[in-house]
N, C-alpha and C positions, 0 to 999 in steps of 0.2 A: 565560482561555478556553483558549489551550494546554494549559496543565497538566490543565484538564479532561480536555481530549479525550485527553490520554496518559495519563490514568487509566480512562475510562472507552471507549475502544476496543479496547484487550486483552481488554474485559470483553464485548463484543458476540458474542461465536461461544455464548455462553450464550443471548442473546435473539433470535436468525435463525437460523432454519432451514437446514440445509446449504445450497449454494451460492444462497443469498439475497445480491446485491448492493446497497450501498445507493445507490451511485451509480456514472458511470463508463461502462465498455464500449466500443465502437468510436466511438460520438460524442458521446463524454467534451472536455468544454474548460474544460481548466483554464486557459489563458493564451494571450493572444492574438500572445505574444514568438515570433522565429524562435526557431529551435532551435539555430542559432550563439548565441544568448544565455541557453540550459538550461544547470541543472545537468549534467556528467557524469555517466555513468553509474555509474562508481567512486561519485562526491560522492551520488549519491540512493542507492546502496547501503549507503552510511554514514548517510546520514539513517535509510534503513527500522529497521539495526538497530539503533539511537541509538532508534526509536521501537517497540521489541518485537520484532522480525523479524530474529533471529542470526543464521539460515541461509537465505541469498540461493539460491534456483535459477537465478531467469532475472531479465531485466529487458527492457522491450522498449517502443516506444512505441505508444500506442494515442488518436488522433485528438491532442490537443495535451496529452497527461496522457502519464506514465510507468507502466509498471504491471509491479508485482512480484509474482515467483512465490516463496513464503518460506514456512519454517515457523517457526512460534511457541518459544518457548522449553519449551512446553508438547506442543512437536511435532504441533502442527495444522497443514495446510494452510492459506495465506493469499493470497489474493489482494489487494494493496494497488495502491492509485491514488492517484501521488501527484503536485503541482504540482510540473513540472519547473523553475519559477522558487526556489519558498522551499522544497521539501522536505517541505510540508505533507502529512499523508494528508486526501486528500480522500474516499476511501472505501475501504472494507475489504468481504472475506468473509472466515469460515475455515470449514473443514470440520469436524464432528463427531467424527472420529475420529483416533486418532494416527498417525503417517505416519512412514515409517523412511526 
């Protein structure tokens, strides 16, 4: 099921429409753990680009989920949402266009 989804979420800024998110936002709950027991923020920046996402902007947390600002190796805008427990993307955007 992993390996799916790191195959075919790089591939989703082709089938959504500019800033279409698929899940996530302000009252995104990825986990119901304090956040003394989350990944770092280092440790999920290493995850994002371990999962497509080489250039980290921001990182920040949004309701009990982490959520990354990155561009794609393809240099798209990304917005990633990820479990601050296992490093999973729990959902993605990227923008349409290339981003300097």
């Amino acid at each position: 099921m992993r390996r799916l989804l790191r195959l075919v979420l790089p591939l989703l800024h082709l089938a959504l429409p500019a800033g279409t998110a698929l899940a996530g936002g302000p009252k995104a709950d990825c986990t119901r753990e304090p956040q003394a027991h989350w990944m770092s923020r280092e440790a999920i920046s290493r995850k994002a680009v371990a999962a497509g996402y080489p250039d980290i902007r921001h990182v920040q947390v949004i309701g009990s989920c982490y959520e990354i600002e990155a561009l794609t190796a393809r240099r798209l805008q990304a917005d990633v949402v990820m479990d601050p427990m296992t490093g999973d993307v729990v959902a993605a955007s990227m923008s349409n266009g290339p981003q300097r």
